[in-house]
C-alpha positions as a Markdown table, in Angstrom:
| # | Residue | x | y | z |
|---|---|---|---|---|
| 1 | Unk | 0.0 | 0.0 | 0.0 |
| 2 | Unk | 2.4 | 2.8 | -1.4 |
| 3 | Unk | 1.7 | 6.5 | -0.8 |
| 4 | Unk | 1.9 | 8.6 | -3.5 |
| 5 | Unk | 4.3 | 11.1 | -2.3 |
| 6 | Unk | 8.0 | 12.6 | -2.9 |
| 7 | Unk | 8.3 | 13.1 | 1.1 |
| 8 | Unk | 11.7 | 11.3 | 2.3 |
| 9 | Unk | 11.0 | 9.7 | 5.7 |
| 10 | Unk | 12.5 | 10.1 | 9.0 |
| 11 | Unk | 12.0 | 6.6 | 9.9 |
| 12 | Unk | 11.1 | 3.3 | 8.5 |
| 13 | Unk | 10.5 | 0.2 | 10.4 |
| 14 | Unk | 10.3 | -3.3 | 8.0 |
| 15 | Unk | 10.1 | -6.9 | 8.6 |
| 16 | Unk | 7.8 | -6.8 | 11.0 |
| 17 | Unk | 3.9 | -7.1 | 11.5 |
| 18 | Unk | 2.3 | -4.0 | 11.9 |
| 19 | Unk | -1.2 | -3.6 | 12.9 |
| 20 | Unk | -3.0 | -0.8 | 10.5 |
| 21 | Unk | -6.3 | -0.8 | 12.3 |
| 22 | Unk | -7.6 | -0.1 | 8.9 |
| 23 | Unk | -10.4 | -3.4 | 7.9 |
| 24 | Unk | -9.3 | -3.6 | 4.8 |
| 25 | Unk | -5.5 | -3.5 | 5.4 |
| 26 | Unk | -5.5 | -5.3 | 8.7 |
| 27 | Unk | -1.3 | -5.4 | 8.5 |
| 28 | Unk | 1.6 | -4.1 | 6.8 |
| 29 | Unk | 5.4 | -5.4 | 6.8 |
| 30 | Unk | 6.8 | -1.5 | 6.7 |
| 31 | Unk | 5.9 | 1.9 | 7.1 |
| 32 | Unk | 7.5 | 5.0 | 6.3 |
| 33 | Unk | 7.2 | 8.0 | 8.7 |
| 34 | Unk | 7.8 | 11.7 | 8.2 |
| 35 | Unk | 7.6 | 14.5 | 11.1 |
| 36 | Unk | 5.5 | 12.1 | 13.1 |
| 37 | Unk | 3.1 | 11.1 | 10.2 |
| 38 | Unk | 3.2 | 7.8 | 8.3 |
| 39 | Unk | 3.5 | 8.5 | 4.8 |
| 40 | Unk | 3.8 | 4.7 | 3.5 |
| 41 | Unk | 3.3 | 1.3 | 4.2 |
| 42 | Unk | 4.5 | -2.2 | 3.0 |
| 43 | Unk | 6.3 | -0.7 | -0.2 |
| 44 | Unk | 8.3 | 1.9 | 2.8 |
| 45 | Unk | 11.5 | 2.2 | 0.5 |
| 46 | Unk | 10.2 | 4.7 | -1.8 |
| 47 | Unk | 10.8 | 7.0 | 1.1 |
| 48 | Unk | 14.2 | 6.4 | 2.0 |
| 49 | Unk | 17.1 | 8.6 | 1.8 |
| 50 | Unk | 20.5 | 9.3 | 2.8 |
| 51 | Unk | 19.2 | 10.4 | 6.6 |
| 52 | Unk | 16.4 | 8.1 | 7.3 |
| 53 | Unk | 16.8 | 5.8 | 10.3 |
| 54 | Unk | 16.0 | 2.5 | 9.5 |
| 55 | Unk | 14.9 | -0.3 | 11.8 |
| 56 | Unk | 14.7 | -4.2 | 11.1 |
| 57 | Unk | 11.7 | -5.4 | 13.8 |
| 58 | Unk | 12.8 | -9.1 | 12.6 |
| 59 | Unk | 9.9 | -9.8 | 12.5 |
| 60 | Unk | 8.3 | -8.4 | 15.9 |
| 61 | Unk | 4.9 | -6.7 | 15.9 |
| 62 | Unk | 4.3 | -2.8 | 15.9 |
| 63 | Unk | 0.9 | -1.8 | 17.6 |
| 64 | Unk | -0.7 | 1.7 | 17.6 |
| 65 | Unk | 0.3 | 3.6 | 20.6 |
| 66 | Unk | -3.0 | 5.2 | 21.5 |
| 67 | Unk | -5.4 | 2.5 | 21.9 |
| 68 | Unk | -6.0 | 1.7 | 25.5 |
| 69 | Unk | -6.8 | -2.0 | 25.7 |
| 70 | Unk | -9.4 | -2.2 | 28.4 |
| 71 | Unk | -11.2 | 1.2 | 29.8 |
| 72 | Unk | -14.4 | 1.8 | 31.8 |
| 73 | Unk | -14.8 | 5.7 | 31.4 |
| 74 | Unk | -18.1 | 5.5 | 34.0 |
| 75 | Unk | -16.3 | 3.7 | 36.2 |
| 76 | Unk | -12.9 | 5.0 | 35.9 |
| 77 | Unk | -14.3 | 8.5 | 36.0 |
| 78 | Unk | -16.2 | 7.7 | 39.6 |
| 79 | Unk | -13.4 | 6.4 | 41.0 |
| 80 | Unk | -11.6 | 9.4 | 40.3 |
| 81 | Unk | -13.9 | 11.8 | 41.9 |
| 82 | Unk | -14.9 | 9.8 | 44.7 |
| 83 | Unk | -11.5 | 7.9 | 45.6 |
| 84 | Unk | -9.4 | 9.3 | 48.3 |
| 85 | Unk | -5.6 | 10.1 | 47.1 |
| 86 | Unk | -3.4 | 9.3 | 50.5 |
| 87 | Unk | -0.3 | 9.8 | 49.0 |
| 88 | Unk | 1.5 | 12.6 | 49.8 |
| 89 | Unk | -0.8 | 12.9 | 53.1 |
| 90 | Unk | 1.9 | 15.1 | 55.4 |
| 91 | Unk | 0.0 | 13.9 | 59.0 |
| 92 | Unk | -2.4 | 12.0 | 60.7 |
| 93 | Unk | -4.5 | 15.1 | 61.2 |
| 94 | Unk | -4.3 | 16.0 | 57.4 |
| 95 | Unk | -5.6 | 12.7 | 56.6 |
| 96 | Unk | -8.3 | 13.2 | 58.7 |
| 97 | Unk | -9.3 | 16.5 | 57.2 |
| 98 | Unk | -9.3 | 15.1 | 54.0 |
| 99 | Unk | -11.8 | 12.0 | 54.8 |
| 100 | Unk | -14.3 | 14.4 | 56.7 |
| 101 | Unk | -13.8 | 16.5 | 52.8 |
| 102 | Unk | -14.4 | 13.3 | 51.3 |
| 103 | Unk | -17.5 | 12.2 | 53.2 |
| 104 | Unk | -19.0 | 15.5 | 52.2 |
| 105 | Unk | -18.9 | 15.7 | 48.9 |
| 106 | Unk | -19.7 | 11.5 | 48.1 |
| 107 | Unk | -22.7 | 11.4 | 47.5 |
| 108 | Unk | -25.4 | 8.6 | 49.7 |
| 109 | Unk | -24.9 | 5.8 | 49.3 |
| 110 | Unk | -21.3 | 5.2 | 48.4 |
């Protein structure tokens, strides 16, 4: 899946198995990436030049870095507003303050 494009890359990374995300183009074996943008895949060595870091993955697999793999927002929101944070907690008495705060503002029946 070449890119039409005169860019040279930065980076390519081939021999490996890189997950696209994309149905119809579930993998690729290379991709070519320019200022943080990836500007070819599988046919990467259109966009090489004289500066371009190459890496061989021998054959490991490359995985989006944004996708969290297991997430409850609900949840994970709750817990965040109504979870106590003790570290940092200077003193006993601080502590204290802080759980009479938290009672407060949680509301019945947590």
């Amino acid at each position: 899946m070449k890119t039409e494009t005169t860019a040279i890359a930065d980076l390519i990374v081939h021999n490996g198995k890189i997950s696209t995300l994309d149905p119809s183009h579930p993998e690729a074996s290379s991709m070519a990436i320019k200022d943080g943008q990836i500007i070819g895949l599988d046919d990467a060595e259109f966009a090489r030049g004289p500066q371009t870091r190459v890496i061989d993955l021998k054959g490991r697999r490359v995985i989006p870095g944004l996708n969290d793999s297991h997430l409850h927002l609900i949840r994970g929101g709750l817990n965040y507003n109504l979870e106590l944070r003790w570290d940092g907690v200077p003193s006993l008495a601080d502590a204290l303050r802080m759980l009479r705060e938290q009672v407060a503002r949680t509301p019945a029946p947590q």
